[in-house]
Residue, then its C-alpha position, 0 to 999 in steps of 0.5 A: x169408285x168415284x163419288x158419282x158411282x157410290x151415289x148411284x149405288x146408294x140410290x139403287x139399293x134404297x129403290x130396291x129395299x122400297x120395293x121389296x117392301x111394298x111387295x111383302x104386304x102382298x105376297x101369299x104366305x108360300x112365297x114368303x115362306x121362301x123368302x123367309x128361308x132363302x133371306x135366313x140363310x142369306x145372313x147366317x153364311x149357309x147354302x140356300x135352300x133350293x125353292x119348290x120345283x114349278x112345272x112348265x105349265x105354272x112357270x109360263x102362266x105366272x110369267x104371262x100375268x106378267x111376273x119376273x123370274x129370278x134364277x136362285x141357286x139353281x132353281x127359279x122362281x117367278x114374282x108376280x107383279x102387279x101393275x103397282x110394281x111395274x109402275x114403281x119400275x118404270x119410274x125408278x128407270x125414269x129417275x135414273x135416266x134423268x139423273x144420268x142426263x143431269x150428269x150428262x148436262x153437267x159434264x157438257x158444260x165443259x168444266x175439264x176444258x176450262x179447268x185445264x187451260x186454267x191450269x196451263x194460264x196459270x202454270x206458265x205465269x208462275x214458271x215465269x214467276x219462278x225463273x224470276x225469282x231463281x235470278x232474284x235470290x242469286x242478286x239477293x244473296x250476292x248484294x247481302x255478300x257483297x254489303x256485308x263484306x263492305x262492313x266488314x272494311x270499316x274497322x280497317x276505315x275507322x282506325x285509318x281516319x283516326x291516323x290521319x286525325x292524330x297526323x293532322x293534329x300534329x302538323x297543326x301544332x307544329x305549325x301552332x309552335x312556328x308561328x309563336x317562334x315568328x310572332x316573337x321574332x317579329x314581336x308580334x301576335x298575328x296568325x301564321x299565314x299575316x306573319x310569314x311574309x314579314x318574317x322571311x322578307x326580314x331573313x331577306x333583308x339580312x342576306x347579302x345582295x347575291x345570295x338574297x336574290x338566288x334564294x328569293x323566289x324559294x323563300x317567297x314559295x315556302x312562305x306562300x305554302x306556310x300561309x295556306x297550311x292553316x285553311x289546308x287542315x281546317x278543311x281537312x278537319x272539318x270537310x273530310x275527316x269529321x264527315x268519315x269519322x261519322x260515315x265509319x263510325x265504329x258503334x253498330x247503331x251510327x253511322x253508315x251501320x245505322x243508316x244504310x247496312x242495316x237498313x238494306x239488310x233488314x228492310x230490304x235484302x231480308x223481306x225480299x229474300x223472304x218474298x222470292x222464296x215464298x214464290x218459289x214454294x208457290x211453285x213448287x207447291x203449284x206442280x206437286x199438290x195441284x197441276x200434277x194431281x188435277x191433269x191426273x184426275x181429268x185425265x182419269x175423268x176422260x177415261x171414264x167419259x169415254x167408257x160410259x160413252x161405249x156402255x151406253x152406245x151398247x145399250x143403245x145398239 
């Protein structure tokens, strides 16, 4: 029973206890007398009483000064109604109808319709929302692996850049010690890459004639290698292996760690992975607890409209 029917039952029952009220004050006492009886069995659960036989001729003379007839238990009897009762009627009837054509405007303002191409408008943005989020959380999952296993290199980085520094470290002094060993032959104190010249046109010099020129233009080549070394590893050291030893810096809180992993794992991939479920719950909340019940219940409301529909035209024919 829905919400409309038990309020129509609860104005009924408070018509009817009015009326029977109203009546009591002018009832003789014999009619009282068996409402009295009928009403007393009533409560206690036992078989009422049959009332007092009426003889055709009193019967059809209480119903001409317009009274009503009531089959009880086999037996009949006839209230008399005076013209207030009747009036009290008629105007129960007239609330009721009145109260039914309410109803009637109410559900012609076509709420159902809109309610449920509501729920249609509605359901195919979050389906679409839905599938969306499906294809997002599937990116999000594997950009978190993917970043993660990207982190996961820089021990392996890190200890890479720190060979290179110590290989680097040791060329530089390499070269540090050749360059003293030029600097004394040529009893000078000038950098390698001023001094080199000097010393190999000297070794030259101190070739014979055949053999310095064979060995000339390789000697000449080296020397040209050896003066470029010394800006070779400055740049190495400070272009590249200082920059990496930064990037891949083994402490969680420098570094590439601390400002591109975790920042992407925490402020982005972490709130978006949260936000994309959240708009699958929606979805899944939506189909479960609103959509589904909603198109049961109009669909239910559709029924009843119907059948009050065929009630009432067989009232009316």
């Amino acid at each position: 029973m829905n919400r409309q029917e038990v309020e129509l039952g609860r104005l009924r029952r408070s018509a009817r206890i009015a009326r029977i009220t109203e009546r009591l004050q002018r009832l003789d006492d014999g009619t009282l007398e068996v409402l009295d009886r009928i009403t007393a069995e009533a409560l206690v659960g036992g078989e009422p009483t049959q009332p007092a036989k009426m003889n055709r001729r009193q019967f059809l003379g209480a119903a001409a000064a317009g009274g009503a007839v009531v089959a009880l238990t086999g037996g009949l009897v006839v209230w008399q109604l005076s013209s207030v009762h009747t009036a009290l009627l008629e105007k129960e009837v007239t609330a009721l109808r009145e109260l039914l054509a309410l109803y009637e405007e109410m559900d012609n303002l076509g709420l159902d319709d809109r309610l449920r191409e509501g729920i249609r408008a509605v359901g195919g943005i979050l389906e679409t929302a839905g599938a969306i989020a499906e294809r997002l959380l599937e990116a999000i999952r594997s950009a978190r692996t993917a970043l993660l296993k990207f982190q996961s290199k820089f021990p392996d980085l890190h200890a890479a850049i720190r060979w290179l520094r110590e290989s680097l470290l040791s060329l530089s002094q390499k070269l540090t010690a050749l360059e003293n060993e030029v600097n004394d032959f040529l009893e000078l104190t000038n950098p390698i890459a001023e001094t080199v010249g000097g010393f190999l046109a000297r070794v030259l010099d101190r070739l014979p004639g055949a053999l310095g020129r064979q060995v000339r233009g390789g000697l000449e080549r080296m020397g040209e290698i050896i003066a470029a070394l010394p800006t070779f590893l400055q740049g190495l050291f400070t272009r590249i292996l200082e920059p990496l030893e930064d990037w891949f810096n083994s402490r969680a809180d420098a570094g590439l760690n601390s400002w591109l992993v975790n920042p992407l794992l925490h402020n982005v991939l972490d709130p978006a992975e949260a936000l994309v479920e959240r708009v699958l719950e929606l979805t899944t909340t939506w189909k479960e607890q609103l959509a589904g019940p909603s198109e049961e219940a109009l669909n239910r409301r559709s029924e009843l409209r119907a059948e009050i529909l065929r009630r009432k035209q067989m009232m009316e024919g």
